[in-house]
C-alpha positions as CSV (number, residue, x, y, z in Angstrom):
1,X,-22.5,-9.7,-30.1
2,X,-25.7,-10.9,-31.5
3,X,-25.4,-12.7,-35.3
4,X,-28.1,-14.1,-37.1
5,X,-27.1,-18.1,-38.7
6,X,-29.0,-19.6,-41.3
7,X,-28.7,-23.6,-40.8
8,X,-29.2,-26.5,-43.2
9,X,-30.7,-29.8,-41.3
10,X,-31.4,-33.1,-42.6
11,X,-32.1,-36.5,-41.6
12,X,-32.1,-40.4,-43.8
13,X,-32.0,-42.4,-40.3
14,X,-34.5,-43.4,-38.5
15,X,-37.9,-41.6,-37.9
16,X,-36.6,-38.9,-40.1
17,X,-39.0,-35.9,-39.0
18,X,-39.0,-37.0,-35.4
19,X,-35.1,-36.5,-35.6
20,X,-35.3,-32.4,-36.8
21,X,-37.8,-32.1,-34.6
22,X,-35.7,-32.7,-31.6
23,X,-33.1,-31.6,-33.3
24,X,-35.0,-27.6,-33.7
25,X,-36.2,-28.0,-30.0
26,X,-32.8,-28.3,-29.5
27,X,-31.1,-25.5,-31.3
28,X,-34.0,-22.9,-29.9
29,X,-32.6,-24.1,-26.2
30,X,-28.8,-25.0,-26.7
31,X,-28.0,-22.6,-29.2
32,X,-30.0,-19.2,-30.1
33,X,-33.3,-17.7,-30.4
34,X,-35.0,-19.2,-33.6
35,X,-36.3,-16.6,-35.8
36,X,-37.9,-18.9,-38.8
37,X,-38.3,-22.7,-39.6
38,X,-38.5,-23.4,-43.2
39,X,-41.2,-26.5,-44.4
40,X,-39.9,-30.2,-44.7
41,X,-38.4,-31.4,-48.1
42,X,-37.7,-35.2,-49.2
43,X,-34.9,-35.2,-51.6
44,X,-32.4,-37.9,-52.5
45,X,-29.3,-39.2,-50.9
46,X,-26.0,-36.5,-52.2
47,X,-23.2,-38.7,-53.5
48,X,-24.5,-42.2,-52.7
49,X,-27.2,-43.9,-52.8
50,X,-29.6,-44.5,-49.6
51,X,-32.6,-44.0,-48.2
52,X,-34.1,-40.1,-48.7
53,X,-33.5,-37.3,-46.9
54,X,-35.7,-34.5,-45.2
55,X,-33.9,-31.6,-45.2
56,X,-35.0,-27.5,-44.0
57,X,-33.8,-24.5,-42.9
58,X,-33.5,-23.0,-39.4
59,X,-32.5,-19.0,-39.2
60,X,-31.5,-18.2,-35.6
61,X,-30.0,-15.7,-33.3
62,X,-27.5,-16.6,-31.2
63,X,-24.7,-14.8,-28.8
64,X,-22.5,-17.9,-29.7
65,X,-19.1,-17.2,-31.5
66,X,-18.8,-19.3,-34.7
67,X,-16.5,-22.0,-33.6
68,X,-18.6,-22.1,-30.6
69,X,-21.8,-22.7,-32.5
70,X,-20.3,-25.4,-34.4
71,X,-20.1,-27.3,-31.5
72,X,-23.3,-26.7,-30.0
73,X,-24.2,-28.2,-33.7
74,X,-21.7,-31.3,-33.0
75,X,-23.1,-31.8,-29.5
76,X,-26.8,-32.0,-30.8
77,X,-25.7,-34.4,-33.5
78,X,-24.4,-36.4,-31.0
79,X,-26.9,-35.7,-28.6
80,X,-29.6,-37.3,-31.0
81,X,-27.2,-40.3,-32.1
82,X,-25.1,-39.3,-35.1
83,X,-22.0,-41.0,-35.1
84,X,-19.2,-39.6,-37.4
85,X,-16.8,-42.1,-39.4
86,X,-13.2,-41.0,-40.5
87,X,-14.0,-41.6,-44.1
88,X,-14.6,-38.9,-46.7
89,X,-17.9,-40.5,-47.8
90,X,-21.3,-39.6,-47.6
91,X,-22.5,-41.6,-45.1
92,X,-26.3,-42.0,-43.7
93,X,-27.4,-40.2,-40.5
94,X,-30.2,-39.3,-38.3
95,X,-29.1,-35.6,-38.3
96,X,-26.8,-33.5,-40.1
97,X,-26.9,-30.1,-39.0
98,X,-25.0,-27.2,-40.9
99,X,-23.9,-23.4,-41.0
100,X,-24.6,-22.2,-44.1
101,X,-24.5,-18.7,-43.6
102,X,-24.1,-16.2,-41.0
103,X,-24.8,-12.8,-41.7
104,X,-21.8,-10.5,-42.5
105,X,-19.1,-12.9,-42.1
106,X,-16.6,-15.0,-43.8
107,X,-15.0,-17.8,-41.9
108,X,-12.1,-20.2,-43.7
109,X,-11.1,-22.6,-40.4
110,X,-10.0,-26.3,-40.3
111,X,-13.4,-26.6,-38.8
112,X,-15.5,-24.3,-40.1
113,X,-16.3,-22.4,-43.7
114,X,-18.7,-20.1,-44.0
115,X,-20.5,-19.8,-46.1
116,X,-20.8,-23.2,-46.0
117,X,-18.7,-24.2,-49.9
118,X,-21.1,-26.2,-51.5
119,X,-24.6,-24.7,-50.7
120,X,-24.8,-22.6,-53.5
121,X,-24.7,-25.8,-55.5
122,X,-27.2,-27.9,-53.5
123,X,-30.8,-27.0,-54.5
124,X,-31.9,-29.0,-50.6
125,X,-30.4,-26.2,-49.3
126,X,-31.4,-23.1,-51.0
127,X,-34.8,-24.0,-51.8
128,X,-35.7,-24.5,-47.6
129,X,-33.4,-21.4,-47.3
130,X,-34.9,-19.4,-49.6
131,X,-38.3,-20.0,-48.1
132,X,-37.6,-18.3,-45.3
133,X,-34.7,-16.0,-46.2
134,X,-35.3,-15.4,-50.1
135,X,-33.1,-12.0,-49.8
136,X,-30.0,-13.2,-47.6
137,X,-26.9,-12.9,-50.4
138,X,-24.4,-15.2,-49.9
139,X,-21.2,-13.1,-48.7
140,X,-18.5,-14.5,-51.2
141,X,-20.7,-14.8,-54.6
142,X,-22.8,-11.6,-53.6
143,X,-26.2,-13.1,-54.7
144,X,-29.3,-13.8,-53.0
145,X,-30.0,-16.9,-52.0
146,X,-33.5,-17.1,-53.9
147,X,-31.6,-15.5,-57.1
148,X,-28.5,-18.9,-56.6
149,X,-32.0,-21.2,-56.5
150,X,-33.1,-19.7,-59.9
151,X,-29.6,-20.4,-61.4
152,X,-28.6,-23.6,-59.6
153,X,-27.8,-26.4,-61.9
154,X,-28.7,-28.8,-59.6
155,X,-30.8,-31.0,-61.4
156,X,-31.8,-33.3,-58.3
157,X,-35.7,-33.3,-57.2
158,X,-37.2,-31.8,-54.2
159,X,-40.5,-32.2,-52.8
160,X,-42.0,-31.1,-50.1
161,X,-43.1,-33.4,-47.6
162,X,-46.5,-34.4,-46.4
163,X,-45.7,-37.1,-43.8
164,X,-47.4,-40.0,-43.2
């Protein structure tokens, strides 16, 4: 069965809009049929302080079941050199690529939640997301994901990118 994803990627190593590239080439041939890529944003590092981030939004169809998805996602970040540390801290890396949503369901696993449990409070998500998927409501709060942008207390700045 078909389900449509909506995915949170960012990137603070390395040639940081080289790395979704690749990273979008390689969800539209590893993982589902890509339906809309949201613009680039620069924001700052979540929970420590590091170089900044670009961060989007990918919404996809895949056939993939949810766990399986996840780790397509693992095997890209590996794929394009994201190693993962044992700690709980926020950590740099050259991709970092998330489920937020996926449309109709509810997942609570060891290794995966969807909705993803902090997107709703992280305006680099929901501003890319809402750019391409303004109307998507989030299936625990039951509001859309433009409305949770207009009411997010995040007070952390976004811009959009230009490049170099």
């Amino acid at each position: 069965m078909e389900s449509k994803v909506l995915l949170s990627l960012g990137s603070n190593l390395g040639v940081r809009e080289e790395n979704i590239a690749k990273a979008i080439a390689l969800l539209q041939s590893h993982a589902g049929h890509i339906l809309a890529v949201s613009p680039l944003y620069e924001t700052p590092s979540w929970g420590y302080e590091d170089a900044p981030y670009l961060n989007n939004a990918v919404c996809l169809t895949t056939e993939k079941a949810p766990l399986e998805l996840m780790q397509t996602l693992l095997d890209i970040e590996s794929e394009l050199g994201r190693e993962r540390s044992n700690t709980p801290q926020y950590e740099a890396r050259s991709i970092d690529l998330d489920i937020a949503l996926i449309e109709g369901c509810i997942i609570d696993h060891p290794k995966l939640q969807v909705p993803h449990p902090r997107m709703h409070l992280r305006n680099f998500v929901l501003q890319p997301a809402a750019d391409i998927c303004p109307s998507w409501v989030h299936e625990k709060i039951n509001i859309s994901i433009s409305e949770l942008l207009l009411i997010s207390e995040d007070s952390s700045e976004i811009s959009p990118f230009i490049g170099v």
